[in-house]
C-alpha positions in Angstrom: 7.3 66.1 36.9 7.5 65.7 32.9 9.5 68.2 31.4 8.2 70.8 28.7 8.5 71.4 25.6 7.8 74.9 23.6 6.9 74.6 19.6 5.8 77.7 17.5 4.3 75.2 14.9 3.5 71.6 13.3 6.1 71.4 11.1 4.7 68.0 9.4 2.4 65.2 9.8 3.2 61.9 8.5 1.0 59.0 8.6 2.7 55.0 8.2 0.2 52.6 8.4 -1.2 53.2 12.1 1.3 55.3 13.4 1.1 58.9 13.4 4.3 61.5 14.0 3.6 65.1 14.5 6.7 67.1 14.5 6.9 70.3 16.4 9.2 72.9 15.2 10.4 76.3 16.8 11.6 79.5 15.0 15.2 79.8 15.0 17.2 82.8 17.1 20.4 82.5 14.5 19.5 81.1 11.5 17.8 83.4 9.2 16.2 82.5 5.4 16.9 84.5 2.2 14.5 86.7 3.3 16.0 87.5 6.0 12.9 85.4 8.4 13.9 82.8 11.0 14.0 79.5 9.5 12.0 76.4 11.4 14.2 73.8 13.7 12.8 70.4 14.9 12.0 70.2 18.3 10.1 67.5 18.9 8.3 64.9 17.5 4.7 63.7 18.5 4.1 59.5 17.7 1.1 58.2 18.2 -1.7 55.4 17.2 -4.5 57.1 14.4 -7.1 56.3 17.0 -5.4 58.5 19.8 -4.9 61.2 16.9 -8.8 60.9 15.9 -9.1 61.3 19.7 -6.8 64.0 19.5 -8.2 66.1 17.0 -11.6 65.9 18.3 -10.1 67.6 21.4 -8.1 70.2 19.8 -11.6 71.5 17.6 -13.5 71.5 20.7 -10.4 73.9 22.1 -10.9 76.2 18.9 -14.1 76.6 18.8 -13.8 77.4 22.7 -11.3 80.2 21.8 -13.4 81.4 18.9 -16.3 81.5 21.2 -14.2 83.5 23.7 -13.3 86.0 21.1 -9.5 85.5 21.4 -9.3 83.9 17.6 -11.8 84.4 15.0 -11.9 82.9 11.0 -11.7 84.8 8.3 -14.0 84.5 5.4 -11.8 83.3 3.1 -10.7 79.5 3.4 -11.9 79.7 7.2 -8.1 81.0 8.2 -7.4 81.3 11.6 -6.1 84.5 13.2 -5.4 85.6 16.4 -7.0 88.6 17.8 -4.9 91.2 18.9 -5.2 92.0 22.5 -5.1 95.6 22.2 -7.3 96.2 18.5 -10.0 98.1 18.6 -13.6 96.7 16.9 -14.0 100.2 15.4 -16.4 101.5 17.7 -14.0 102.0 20.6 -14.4 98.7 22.2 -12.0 95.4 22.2 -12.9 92.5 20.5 -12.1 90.5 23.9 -13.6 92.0 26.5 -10.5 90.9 28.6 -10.0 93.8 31.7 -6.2 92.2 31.1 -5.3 94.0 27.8 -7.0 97.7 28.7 
């Protein structure tokens, strides 16, 4: 069994010729910004040919727009952001944006 690795984010993508690396980066439990927010650590990084990452991406739309379908993320208007829905929000008219029988 491969083991597993956990990432809050992609901290950067760099692209050398035909190699891709895609670092994964977790919040940090000690270390804390100026602001007081966890700063990023690297966790991992991601190296692969731009075909496989062409491949990739193609994969990971068809997941989002699976998940916006599903009503657990929707875009926003402005710049087409991203957001999670929150399991327990409300539409406004009493019923939850995702339907789920998981989050009553």
């Amino acid at each position: 069994m491969q083991s597993e690795v956990y990432a809050d984010a992609i901290g950067e993508i760099t692209v050398t010729g035909t190699i891709v690396r895609i670092d994964l980066v977790s919040l940090s439990a000690t270390e804390r910004d100026d602001m007081g927010q966890p700063v990023t650590e690297h966790r991992q990084r991601i190296v692969m040919s731009l075909e496989g990452f062409a491949n990739s991406f193609d994969v990971l739309n068809k997941a989002m727009n699976g998940l916006i379908e599903a009503g657990a993320i929707r875009k926003t208007e402005k710049d087409d952001v991203v957001v999670p829905v929150r399991p327990n929000a409300s539409n406004g008219d009493g019923t939850r944006p995702n339907g789920s029988p998981n989050f009553a």
